[in-house]
C-alpha positions as CSV (number, residue, x, y, z in Angstrom):
1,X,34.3,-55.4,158.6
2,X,31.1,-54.1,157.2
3,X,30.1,-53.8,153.3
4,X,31.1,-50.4,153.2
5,X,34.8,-50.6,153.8
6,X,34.9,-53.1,151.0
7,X,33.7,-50.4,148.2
8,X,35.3,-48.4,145.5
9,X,34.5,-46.2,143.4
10,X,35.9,-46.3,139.8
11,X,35.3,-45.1,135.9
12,X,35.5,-47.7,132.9
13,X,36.4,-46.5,129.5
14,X,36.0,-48.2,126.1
15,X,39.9,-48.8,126.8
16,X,39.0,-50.5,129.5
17,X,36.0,-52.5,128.1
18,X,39.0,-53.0,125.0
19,X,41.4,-54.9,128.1
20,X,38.8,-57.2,128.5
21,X,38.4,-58.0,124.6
22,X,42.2,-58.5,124.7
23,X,42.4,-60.6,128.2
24,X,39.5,-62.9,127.0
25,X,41.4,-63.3,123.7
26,X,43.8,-64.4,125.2
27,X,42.3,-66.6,127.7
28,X,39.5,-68.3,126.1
29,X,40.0,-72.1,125.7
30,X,37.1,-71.8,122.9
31,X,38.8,-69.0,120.9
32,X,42.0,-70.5,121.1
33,X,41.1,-73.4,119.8
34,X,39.3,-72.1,116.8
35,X,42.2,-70.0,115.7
36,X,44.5,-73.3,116.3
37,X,41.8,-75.4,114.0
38,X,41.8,-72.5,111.2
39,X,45.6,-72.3,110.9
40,X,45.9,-76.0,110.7
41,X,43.3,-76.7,108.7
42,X,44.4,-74.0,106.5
43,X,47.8,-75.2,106.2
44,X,47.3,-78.5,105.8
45,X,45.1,-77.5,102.7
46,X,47.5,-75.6,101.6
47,X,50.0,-78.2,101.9
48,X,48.2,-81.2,100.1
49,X,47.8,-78.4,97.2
50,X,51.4,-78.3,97.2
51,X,51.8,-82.1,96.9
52,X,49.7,-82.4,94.1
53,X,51.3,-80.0,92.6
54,X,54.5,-81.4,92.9
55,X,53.1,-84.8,91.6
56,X,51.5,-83.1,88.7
57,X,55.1,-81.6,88.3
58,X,53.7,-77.9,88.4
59,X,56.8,-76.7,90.5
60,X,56.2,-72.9,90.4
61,X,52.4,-73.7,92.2
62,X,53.9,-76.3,94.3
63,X,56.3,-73.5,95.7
64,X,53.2,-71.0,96.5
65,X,51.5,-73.6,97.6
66,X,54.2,-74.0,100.6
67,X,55.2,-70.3,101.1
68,X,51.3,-69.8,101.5
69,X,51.0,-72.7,104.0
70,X,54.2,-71.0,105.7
71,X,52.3,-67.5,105.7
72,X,49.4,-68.8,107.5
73,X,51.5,-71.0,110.2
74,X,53.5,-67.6,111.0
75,X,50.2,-64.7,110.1
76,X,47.0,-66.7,111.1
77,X,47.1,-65.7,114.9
78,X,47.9,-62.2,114.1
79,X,45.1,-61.9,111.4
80,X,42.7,-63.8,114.1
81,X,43.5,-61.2,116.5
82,X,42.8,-57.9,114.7
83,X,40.0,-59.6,113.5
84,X,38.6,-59.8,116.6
85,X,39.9,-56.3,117.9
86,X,38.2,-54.3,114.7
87,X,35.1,-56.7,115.2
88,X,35.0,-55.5,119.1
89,X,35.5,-51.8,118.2
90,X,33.1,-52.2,115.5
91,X,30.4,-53.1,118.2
92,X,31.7,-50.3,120.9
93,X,31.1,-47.8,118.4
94,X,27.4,-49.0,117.4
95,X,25.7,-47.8,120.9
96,X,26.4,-45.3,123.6
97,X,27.5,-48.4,126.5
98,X,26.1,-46.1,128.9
99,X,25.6,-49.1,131.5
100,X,29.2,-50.3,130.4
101,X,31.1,-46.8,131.1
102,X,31.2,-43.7,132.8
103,X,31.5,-43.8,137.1
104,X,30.4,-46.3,139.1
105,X,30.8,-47.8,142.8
106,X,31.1,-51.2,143.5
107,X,30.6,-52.9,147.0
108,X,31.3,-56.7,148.0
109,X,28.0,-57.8,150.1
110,X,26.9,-60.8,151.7
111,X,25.0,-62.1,148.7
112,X,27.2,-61.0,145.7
113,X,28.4,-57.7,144.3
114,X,26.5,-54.4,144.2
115,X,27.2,-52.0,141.0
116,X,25.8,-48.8,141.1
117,X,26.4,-46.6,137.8
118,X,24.7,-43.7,136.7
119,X,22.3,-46.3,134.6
120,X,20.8,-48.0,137.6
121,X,22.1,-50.2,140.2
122,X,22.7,-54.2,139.7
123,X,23.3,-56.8,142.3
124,X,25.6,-60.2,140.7
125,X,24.8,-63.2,143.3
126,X,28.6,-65.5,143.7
127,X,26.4,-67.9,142.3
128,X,26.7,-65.4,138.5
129,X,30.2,-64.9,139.0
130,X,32.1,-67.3,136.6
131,X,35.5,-66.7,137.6
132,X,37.7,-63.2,138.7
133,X,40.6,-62.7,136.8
134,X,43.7,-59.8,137.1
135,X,46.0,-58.3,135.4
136,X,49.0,-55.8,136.3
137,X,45.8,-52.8,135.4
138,X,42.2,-54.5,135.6
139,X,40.4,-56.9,137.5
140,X,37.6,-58.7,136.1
141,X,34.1,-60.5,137.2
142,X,33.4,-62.8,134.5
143,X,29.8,-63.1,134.1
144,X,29.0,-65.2,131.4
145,X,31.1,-66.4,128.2
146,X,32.8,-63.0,126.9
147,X,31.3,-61.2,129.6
148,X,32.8,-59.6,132.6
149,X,32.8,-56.5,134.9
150,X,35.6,-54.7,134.5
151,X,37.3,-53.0,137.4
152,X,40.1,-50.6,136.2
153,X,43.3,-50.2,138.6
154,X,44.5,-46.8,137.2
155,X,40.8,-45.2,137.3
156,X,39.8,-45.9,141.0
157,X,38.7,-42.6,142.3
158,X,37.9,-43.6,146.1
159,X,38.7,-46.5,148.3
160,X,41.5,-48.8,148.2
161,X,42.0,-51.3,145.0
162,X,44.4,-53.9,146.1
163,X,41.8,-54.2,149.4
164,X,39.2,-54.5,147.9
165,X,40.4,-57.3,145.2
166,X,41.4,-59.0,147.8
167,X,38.2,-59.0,149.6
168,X,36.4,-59.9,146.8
169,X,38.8,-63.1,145.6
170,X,38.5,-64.3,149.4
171,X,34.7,-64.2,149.3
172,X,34.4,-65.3,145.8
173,X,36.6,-68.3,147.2
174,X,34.3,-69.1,150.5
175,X,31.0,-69.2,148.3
176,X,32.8,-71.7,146.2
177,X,33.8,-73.4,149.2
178,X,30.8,-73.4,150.5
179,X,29.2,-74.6,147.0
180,X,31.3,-77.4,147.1
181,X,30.7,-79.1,150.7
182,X,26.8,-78.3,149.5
183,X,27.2,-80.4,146.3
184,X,29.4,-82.5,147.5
């Protein structure tokens, strides 16, 4: 098979770019464990407030004190998120993406993966590829911490998606393999 019949073509949208945010949201060790250390930390502050209240015998205090320590255990994740959504949108909205939307074609070559958009054309060695991640509508190339290409399902205009996925997971796979008898 040559490097050809392994290439789509494909346009990303901020929704798209906004499917990322929400898969490395959910994904991220890092950003899971901050929003875990903020609710606890929270609560537990909130807590202790409560117990000195109650020792001081301030009961109406010592009862906010608790429901507000209940509010963050239940809330915190959900305030986290659209946090993070509004912060991402914020950011889409401040420049024109032109390199991060609009048409492109992808290709899986020898060396890496060959992006060709209207903004220029980009080759990422195996060796930049983090990991490559799917969901029922998007595949993405993570190249760096909150970073990825972004391969839409729904928006492929030529070639065949589930091919090419697969083509590019198995060769993502045999340069790891290959990484690893090198190192090892």
């Amino acid at each position: 098979m040559t490097e050809a019949e392994f290439a789509i073509k494909f346009e990303t949208t901020e929704d798209d770019n906004l499917a990322f945010a929400m898969h490395y949201w959910e994904n991220s060790p890092s950003l899971r464990k901050r929003v875990l250390t903020g609710r606890l930390g929270w609560t537990l502050a909130f807590v202790l407030l409560a117990v000195v209240n109650i020792v001081l015998e301030l009961w109406y205090w010592a009862a906010l004190m608790l429901v507000a320590a209940l509010v963050y255990v239940v809330f915190y994740d959900r305030w986290c998120r659209r946090t993070f959504l509004r912060r991402f949108k914020r950011l889409q909205s401040e420049a024109k993406n032109r390199s991060a939307l609009g048409n492109k074609e992808m290709s899986v070559g020898e060396d890496g993966v060959n992006l060709y958009a209207e903004t220029g054309r980009s080759l990422t060695k195996w060796l930049g590829i983090e990991r490559i991640a799917s969901t029922a509508d998007h595949t993405f190339l993570y190249v760096g911490a909150g970073h990825a290409l972004v391969i839409p399902k729904n928006r492929v205009t030529e070639g065949d998606y589930e091919t090419f996925v697969v083509e590019l997971k198995r060769r993502f796979e045999e340069y790891k393999g290959h990484q690893a008898k090198d190192s090892g």
